[in-house]
N, C-alpha and C positions, 0 to 999 in steps of 0.2 A: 504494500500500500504506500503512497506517495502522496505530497501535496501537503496546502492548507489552507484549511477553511474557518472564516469567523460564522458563526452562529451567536444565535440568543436561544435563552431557556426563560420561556414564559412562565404565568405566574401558576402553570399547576405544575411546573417541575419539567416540561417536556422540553425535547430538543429533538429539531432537524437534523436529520443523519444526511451529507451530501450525498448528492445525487453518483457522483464518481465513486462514493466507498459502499454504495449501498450494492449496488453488483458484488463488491470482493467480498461485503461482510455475507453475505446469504441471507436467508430465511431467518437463522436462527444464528445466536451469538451471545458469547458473554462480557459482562463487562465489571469489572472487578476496581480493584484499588490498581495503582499505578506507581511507580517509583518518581522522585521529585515531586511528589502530591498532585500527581493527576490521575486521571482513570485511564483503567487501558482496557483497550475491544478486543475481547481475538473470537476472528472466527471461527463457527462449531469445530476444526479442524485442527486448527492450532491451539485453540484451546485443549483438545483430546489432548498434543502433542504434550505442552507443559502440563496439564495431570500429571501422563504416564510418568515423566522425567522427573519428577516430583517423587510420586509414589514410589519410583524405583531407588532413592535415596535411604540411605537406613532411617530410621525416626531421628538418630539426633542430632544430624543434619536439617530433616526436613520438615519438621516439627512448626518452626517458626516458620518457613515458607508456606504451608498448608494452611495453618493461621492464618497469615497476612492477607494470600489471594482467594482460596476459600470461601470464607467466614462472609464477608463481603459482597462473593460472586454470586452474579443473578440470570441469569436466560433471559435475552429481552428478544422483543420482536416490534419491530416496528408498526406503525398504523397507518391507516389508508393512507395519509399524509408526509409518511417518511420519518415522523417521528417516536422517540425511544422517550418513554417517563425514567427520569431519574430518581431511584431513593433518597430520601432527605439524607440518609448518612453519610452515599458516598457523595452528596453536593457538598455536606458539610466537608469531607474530607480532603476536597480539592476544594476547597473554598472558592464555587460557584455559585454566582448568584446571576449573574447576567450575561454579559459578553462573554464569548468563548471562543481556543482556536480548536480547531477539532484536526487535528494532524494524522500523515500516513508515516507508518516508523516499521516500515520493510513487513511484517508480517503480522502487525497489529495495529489501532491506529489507538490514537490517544486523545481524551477532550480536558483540555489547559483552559482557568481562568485565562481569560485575552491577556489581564496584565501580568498576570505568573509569569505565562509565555514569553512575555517581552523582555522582565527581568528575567531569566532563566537565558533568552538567546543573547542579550547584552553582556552575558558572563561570557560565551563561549569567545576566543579569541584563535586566531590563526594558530598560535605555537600549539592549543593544546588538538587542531582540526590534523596540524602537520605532524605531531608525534602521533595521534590514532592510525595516522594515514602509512606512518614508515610502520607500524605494527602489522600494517593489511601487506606490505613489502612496496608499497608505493613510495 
């Protein structure tokens, strides 16, 4: 998944899923806690994937990861309109109330407070894009 999008979350919690992610997410999908305090989507597929990977860890290793994404995670489906109702907790937890970007992150996508977003991409800087990049061998 690629791209990003700003959306709004109306006042009963709902939010448009773009029109570009709603093909890769499918039918069905979940959407959990996120790291950096956002949410993350994956679809029914990749979600199976991190289960299994998950599951396949001893407990006490994966204990607090089972927790984290688990506990939180919900099967949403969208409605006539494309939109997904968000749980008040994980709005609270990505401290979402209005504006949002809803970004694609290779194999899930993610929905960012707008302004998280912005502080979050104002941190990243060249040195640290060029040392992930000689990690990939680039």
């Amino acid at each position: 998944m690629k791209g990003e999008y700003k959306h709004s979350i109306d006042a009963k919690g709902r939010l448009a899923m773009p029109a570009k992610l709603r093909d890769e997410l499918g039918d069905r999908f979940t959407v959990t806690k996120g790291l950096d305090g956002c949410l993350a989507i994956y679809p029914e597929k990749e979600w199976e994937v991190l289960e299994a990977r998950i599951r396949s860890l001893p407990m006490s290793k994966s204990r607090d990861l089972q927790r984290f994404f688990f506990s939180a995670a919900f099967d949403a489906e969208m409605d006539a309109q494309g939109r997904i109702l968000l749980p008040a907790n994980l709005r609270e937890y990505a401290g979402l109330t209005k504006e949002t970007a809803i970004i694609g992150a290779s194999n899930h996508a993610e929905i960012w407070d707008a302004a998280k977003w912005a502080e979050y991409n104002a941190g990243i800087n060249d040195d640290r894009i060029m040392e992930a990049m000689e990690d990939l061998g680039f």
